[in-house]
C-alpha positions in Angstrom: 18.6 115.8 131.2 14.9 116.3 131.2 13.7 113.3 133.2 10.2 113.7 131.1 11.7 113.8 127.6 11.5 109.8 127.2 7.6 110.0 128.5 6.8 112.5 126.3 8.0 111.0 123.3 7.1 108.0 124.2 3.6 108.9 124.1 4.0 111.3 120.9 5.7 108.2 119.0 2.9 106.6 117.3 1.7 109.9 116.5 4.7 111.0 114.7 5.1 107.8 112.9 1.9 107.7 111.9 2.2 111.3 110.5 5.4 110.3 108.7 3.5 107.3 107.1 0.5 109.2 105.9 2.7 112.2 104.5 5.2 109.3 102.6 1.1 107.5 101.6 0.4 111.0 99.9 3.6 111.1 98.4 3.4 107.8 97.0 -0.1 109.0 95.7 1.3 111.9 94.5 4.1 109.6 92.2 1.4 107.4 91.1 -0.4 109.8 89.6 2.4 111.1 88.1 3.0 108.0 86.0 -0.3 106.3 85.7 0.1 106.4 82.3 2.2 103.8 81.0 5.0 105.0 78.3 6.1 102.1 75.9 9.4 102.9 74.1 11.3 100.6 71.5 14.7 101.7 69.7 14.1 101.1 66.0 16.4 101.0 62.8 13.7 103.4 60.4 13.8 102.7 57.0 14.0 105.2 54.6 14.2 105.7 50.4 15.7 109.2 49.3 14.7 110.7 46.3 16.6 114.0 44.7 16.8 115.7 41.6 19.0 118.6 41.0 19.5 121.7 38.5 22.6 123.4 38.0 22.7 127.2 36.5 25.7 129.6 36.2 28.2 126.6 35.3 30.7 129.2 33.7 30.9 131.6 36.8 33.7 131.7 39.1 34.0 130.8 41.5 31.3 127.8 40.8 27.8 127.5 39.1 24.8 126.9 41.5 23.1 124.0 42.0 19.4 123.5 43.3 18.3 119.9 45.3 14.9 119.3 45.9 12.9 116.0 46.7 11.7 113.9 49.5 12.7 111.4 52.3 10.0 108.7 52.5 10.0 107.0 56.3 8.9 103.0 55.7 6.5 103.3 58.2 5.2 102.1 62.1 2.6 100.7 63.6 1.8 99.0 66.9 -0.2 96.0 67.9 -2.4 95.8 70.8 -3.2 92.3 72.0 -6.4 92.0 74.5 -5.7 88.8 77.3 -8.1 87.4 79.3 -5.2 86.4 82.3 -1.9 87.4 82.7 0.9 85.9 80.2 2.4 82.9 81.7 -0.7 81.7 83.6 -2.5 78.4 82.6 -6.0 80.2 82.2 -3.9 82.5 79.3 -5.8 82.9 76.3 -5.7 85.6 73.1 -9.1 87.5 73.0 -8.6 89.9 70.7 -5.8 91.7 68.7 -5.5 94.9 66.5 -3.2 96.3 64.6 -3.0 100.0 64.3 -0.6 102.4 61.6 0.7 105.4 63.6 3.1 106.0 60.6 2.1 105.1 57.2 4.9 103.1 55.0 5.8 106.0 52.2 5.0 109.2 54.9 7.8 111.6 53.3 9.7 114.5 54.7 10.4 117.3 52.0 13.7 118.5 50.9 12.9 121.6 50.3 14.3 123.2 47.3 17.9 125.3 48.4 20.8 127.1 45.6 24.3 126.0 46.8 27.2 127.8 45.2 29.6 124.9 44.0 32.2 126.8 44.3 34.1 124.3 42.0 35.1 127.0 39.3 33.8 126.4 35.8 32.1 123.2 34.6 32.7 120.8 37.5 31.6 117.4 38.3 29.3 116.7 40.9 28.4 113.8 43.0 26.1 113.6 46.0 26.2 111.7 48.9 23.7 111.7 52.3 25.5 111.9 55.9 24.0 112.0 59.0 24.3 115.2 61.6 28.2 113.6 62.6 29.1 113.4 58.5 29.0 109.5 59.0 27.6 108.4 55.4 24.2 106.8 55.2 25.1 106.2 51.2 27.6 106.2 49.1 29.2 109.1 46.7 26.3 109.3 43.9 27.5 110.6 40.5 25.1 113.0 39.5 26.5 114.4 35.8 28.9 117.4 34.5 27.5 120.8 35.4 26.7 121.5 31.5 25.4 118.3 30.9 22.0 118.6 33.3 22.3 116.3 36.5 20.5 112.7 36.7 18.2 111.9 39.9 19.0 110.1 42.1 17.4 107.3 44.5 18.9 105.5 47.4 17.9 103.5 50.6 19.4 103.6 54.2 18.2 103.5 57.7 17.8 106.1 60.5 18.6 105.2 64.5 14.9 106.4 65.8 12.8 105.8 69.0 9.3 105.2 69.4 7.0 105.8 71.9 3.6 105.3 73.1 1.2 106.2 75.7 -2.1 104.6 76.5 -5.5 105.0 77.8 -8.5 103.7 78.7 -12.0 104.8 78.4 -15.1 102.7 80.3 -13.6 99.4 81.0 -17.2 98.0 81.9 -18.5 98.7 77.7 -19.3 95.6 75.9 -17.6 95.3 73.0 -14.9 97.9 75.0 -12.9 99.0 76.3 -12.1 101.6 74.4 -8.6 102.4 74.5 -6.8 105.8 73.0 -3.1 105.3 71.7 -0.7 108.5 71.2 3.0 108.8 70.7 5.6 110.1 68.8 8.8 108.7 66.3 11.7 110.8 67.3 14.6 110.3 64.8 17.9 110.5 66.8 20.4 110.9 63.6 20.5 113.8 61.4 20.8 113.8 57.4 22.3 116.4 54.7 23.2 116.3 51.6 26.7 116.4 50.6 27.0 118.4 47.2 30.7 117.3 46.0 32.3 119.1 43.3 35.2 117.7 41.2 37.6 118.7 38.4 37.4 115.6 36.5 35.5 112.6 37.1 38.3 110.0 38.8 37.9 110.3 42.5 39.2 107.3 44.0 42.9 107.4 42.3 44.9 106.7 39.2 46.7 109.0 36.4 43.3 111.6 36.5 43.6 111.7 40.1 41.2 114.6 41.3 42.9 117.5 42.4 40.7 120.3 42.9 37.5 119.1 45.2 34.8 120.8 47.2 31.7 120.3 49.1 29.2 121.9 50.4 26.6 120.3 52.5 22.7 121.0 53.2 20.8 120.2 56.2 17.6 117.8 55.4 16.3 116.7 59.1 18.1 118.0 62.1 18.9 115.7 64.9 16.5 114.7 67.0 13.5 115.5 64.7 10.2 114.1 66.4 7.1 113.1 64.8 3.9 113.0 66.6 1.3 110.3 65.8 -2.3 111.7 66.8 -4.8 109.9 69.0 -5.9 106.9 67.9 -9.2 105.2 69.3 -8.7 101.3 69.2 -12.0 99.7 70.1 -10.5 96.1 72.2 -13.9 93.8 71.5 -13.4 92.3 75.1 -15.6 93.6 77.3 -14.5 93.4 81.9 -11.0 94.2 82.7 -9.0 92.4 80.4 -4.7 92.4 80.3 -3.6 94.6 77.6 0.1 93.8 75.8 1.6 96.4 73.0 4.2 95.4 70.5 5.7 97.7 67.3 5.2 96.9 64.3 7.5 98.1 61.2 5.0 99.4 57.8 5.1 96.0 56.4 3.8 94.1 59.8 6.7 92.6 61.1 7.1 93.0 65.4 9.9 94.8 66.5 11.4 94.3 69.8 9.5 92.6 72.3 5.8 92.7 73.4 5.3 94.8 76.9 2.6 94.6 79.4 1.1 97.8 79.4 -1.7 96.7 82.5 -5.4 96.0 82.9 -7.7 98.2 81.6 -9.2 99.8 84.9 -4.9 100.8 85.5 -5.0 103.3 82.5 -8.4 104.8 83.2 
């Protein structure tokens, strides 16, 4: 054994320490910077009203007559709330000093169904219903009677709600700016559940049993919103009307105003710079 080896690193010790502590200090940096910007999410039960008429042509063909859907998903809405603090939550100094509200989403923002032919596929003058599932055919309404292929179908309207996620990002301009600081809020609704439309066609109008039982039935179903749709929300300057370095808290709203979830400390002003 080399009788200088404990000497040596003896003396190269500190040195190597030190350069393992300023290489993990850099990497720390590094991750820092990486998330600086503070990402608020919030699982959210989205409202939505569907809207759908349809047209029916060909209703003597075999093997079905054609049928066209067309109208609109409306989304009821987001919106955050940004609360300006002049101390930390909690503390006895804690007071309010300044709050906005801020759509991302308007309440009524609609998603088009595009208008699509389905062949029914039925056979002769069927009767149709139509129903909205999500991307794992779980209903999100009922079966809908829409009329007798002959007769001209009725509209429809219905209400359900969409498992969504929302998230926001923000940042800070000059925290020093009296009224300011001026913060900038982005983000995005992401809507985790799919939705079609289920076209059902029927040889009589008795689905659910008795001496008419249905015995010829077919579907055919058209995608609306795949899963996982995302909707971005563009930069939105908020103006906080505090001026220093104040604590800043978001909460979401739903359209109407209510919170959802809880409030999260996003940081001070001069941490999202």
């Amino acid at each position: 054994m080399n009788r200088f080896a404990p000497t040596v690193l003896a003396l190269l010790g500190p040195a190597v320490i030190a350069g393992c502590t300023e290489q993990a200090n850099q990497q720390h940096d590094i991750l820092a910077a990486v998330v600086a910007q503070p990402q608020v999410t919030q699982s959210y039960a989205m409202p939505v009203h569907a809207t759908a008429s349809a047209a029916t042509s060909g209703c003597d063909n075999s093997p079905g007559p054609y049928v066209t859907v067309s109208g609109a998903l409306a989304l009821g809405g987001l919106g955050t709330r940004l609360t300006f603090t002049n101390n930390q939550k909690g503390t006895h100094s804690y007071s309010v000093q300044a709050q906005h509200d801020v759509s991302v989403i308007p309440a009524g923002e609609a998603i088009t169904i595009p208008k699509q032919p389905v062949l029914g596929g039925a056979g002769g003058n069927p009767f149709i219903w139509l129903q909205l599932v999500d991307d794992k055919d779980a209903p999100l309404t009922g079966e809908i009677y829409l009329g007798r292929c002959v007769q001209g179908l009725m509209s429809l309207a219905a209400d359900f709600t969409l498992p969504s996620s929302a998230l926001a990002v923000v940042f800070a301009g000059d925290c020093t700016n009296n009224p300011g600081p001026y913060i900038t809020l982005s983000g995005a609704l992401t809507l985790n559940a799919g939705v079609s439309a289920k076209l059902i066609f029927r040889n009589n109008d008795n689905p659910v049993g008795g001496p008419h039982e249905a015995d010829v039935t077919t579907s055919v179903k058209i995608e609306i919103i795949p899963p996982g749709e995302t909707i971005q929300f563009p930069k939105q300057p908020v103006l906080g009307g505090v001026g220093g370095n104040p604590w800043i808290y978001l909460q979401f709203l739903t359209g109407g105003g209510a919170t959802i979830g809880a409030e999260y400390l996003v940081g001070r002003c001069v941490q999202l710079v």
